[in-house]
C-alpha positions in Angstrom: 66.9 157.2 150.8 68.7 155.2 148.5 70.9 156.4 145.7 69.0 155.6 142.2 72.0 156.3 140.3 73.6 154.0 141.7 74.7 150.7 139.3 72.5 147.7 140.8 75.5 145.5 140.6 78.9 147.0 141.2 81.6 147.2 138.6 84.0 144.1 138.3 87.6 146.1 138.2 88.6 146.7 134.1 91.5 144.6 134.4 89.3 141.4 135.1 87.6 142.1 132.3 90.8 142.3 130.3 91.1 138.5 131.4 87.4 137.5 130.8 86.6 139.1 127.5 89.1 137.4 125.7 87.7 134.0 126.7 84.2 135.0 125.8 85.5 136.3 122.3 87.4 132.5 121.8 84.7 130.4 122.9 81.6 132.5 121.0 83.6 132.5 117.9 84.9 128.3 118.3 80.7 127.8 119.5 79.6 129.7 116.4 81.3 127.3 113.7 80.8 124.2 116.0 76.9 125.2 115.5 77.3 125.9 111.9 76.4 129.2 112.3 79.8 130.8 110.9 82.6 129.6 109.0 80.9 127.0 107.1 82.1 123.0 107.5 85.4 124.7 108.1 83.9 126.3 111.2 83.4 122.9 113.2 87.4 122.4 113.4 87.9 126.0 115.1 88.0 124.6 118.4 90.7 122.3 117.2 92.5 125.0 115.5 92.2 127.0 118.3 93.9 124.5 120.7 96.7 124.0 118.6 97.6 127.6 118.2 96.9 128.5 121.8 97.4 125.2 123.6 100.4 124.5 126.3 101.9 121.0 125.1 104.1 119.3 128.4 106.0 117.6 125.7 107.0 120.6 123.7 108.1 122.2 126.3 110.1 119.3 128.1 112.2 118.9 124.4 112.6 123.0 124.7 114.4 122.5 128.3 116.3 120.2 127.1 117.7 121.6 124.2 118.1 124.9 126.0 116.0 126.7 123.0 112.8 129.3 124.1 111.1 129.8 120.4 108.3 132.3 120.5 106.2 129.5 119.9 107.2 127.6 122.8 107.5 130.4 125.5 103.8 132.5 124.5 101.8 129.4 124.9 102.9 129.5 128.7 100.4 132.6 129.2 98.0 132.0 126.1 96.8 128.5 127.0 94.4 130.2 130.0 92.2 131.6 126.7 90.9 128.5 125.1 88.7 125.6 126.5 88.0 122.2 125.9 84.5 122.5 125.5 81.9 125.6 126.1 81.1 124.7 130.5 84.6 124.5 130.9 84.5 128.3 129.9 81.6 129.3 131.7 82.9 127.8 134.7 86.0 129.9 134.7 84.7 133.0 133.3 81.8 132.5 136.3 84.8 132.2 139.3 86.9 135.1 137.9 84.6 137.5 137.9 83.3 136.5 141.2 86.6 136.1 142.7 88.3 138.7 140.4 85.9 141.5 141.5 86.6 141.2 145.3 90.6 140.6 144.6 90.8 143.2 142.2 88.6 146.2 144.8 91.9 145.6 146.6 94.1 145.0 144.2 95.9 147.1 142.2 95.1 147.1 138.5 98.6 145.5 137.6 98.7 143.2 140.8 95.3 141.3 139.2 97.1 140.7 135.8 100.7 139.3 137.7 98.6 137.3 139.6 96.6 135.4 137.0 99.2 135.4 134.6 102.3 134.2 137.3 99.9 131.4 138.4 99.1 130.1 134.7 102.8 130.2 134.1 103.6 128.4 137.2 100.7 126.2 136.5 101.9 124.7 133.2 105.5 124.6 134.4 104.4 122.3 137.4 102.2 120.3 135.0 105.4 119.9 132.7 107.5 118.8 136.2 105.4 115.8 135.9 106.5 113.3 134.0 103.0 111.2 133.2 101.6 114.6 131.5 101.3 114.5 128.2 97.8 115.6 127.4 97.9 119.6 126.7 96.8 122.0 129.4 94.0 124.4 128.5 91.4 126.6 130.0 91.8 129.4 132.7 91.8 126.7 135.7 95.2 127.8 137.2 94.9 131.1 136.8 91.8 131.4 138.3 93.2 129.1 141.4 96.1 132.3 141.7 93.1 134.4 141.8 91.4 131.7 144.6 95.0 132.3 146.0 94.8 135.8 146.3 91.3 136.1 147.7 92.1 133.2 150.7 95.2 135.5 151.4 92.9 138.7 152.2 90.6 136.3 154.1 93.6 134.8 156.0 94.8 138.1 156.8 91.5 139.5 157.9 90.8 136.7 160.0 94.8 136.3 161.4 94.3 135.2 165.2 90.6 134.5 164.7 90.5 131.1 163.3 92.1 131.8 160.3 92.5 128.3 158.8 88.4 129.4 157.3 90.1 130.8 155.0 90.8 128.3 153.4 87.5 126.1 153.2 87.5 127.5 149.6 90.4 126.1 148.4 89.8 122.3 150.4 86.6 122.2 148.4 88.2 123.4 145.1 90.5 120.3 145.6 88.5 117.5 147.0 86.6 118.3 143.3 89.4 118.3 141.4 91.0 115.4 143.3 87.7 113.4 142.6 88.1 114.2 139.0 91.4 113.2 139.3 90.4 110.1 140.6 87.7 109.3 138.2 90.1 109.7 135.3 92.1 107.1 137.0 89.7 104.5 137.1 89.0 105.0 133.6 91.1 106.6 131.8 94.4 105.7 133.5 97.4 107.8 134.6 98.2 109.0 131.1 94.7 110.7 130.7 95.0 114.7 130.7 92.5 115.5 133.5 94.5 112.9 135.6 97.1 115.3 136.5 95.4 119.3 135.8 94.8 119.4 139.3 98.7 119.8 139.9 98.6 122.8 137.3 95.4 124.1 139.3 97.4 123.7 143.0 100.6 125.6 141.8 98.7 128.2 140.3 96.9 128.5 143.9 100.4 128.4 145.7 101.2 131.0 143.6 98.6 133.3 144.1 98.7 133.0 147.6 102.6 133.5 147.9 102.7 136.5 145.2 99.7 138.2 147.8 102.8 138.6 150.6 104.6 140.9 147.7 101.9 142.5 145.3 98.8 143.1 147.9 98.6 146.3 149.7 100.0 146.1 153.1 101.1 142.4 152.5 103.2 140.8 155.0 102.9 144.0 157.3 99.4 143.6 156.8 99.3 140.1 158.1 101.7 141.2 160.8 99.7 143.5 162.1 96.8 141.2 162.9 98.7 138.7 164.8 99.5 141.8 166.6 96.3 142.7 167.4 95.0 139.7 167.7 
């Protein structure tokens, strides 16, 4: 007999949620004035406004490194840039994927390893993304910490399936990137290199690398784990 009391879906981890709700607050509050349903005329630049405060700027930070000043203002926008999106599908998109993907990382997943995670692969993300020299656009939206957390979740497949074909592992990823690198392409063609969305995907693949490399340290068993496997296997 099943167990009525039991929740129909099960609970995505707390500390997801301590990445997701934020995003939802942003975006309802930036969708409200943009609809003219708060804030009056001043409501349809809260997007805007919201960018600007929250937003990671390459170019800032290039002219931080190399006057070897780290102002608040420069350094906080590393981790805060994940919170605001270009436009309203951006944000469901993400929010979508990390939940899905959060809830299976963080079942294994200590409560603090799910925050490092995300937050090391955004600020890995926007680093890489400021290594490239054509960037100039600002980075925003939750893409490259929600690759860490595509990282994460391809490292407990990999692990699971080490000595059993494990390269399936990483059929999520491939497809993430073709996408992306078809976006990428696309802004080529008609935007040129200088266009934003030209070069995310390089923000997107560090954050993945990163998620994927900090899974050897923070995820229970890690290396050992893996180790294990190829012994078995």
């Amino acid at each position: 007999m099943s167990d009525v009391s039991a929740p129909p879906l099960n609970p995505v981890p707390w500390a997801v949620w301590l990445l997701v709700l934020p995003m939802i607050a942003v975006e309802a509050v930036v969708e409200a004035g943009a609809n003219g349903l708060a804030g009056g005329p001043a409501g349809i630049g809260w997007r805007a406004q919201a960018m600007q405060a929250l937003g990671f700027a390459p170019d800032y930070m290039r002219q931080l490194i190399e006057a070897r000043q780290f102002p608040l203002d420069g350094i906080y926008r590393l981790v805060s840039y994940p919170f605001v999106h270009q436009s309203l599908s951006q944000a469901l998109f993400v929010v979508v994927i990390l939940l899905a993907l959060g809830k299976f990382v963080g079942e294994v997943y200590a409560w603090w390893a799910v925050l490092v995670t995300y937050f090391a692969a955004a600020l890995v993300g926007a680093l890489a993304y400021t290594a490239v020299p054509l960037t100039h656009a600002g980075l925003l939206g939750g893409y490259p910490g929600t690759y860490g957390m595509i990282g994460a979740y391809t490292f407990l497949l990999w692990a699971r399936l080490a000595g059993q074909g494990s390269l399936r592992a990483f059929r999520l990823i491939g497809f993430f990137m073709v996408f992306q690198l078809a976006i990428a392409a696309i802004g080529v063609a008609f935007y040129g290199t200088e266009q934003g969305t030209t070069w995310e995907f390089v923000a997107d693949l560090a954050g993945f690398v990163t998620g994927f490399a900090l899974a050897f340290v923070v995820s229970p068993g890690g290396w050992q784990r893996v180790l294990a496997k190829l012994r078995v296997g």
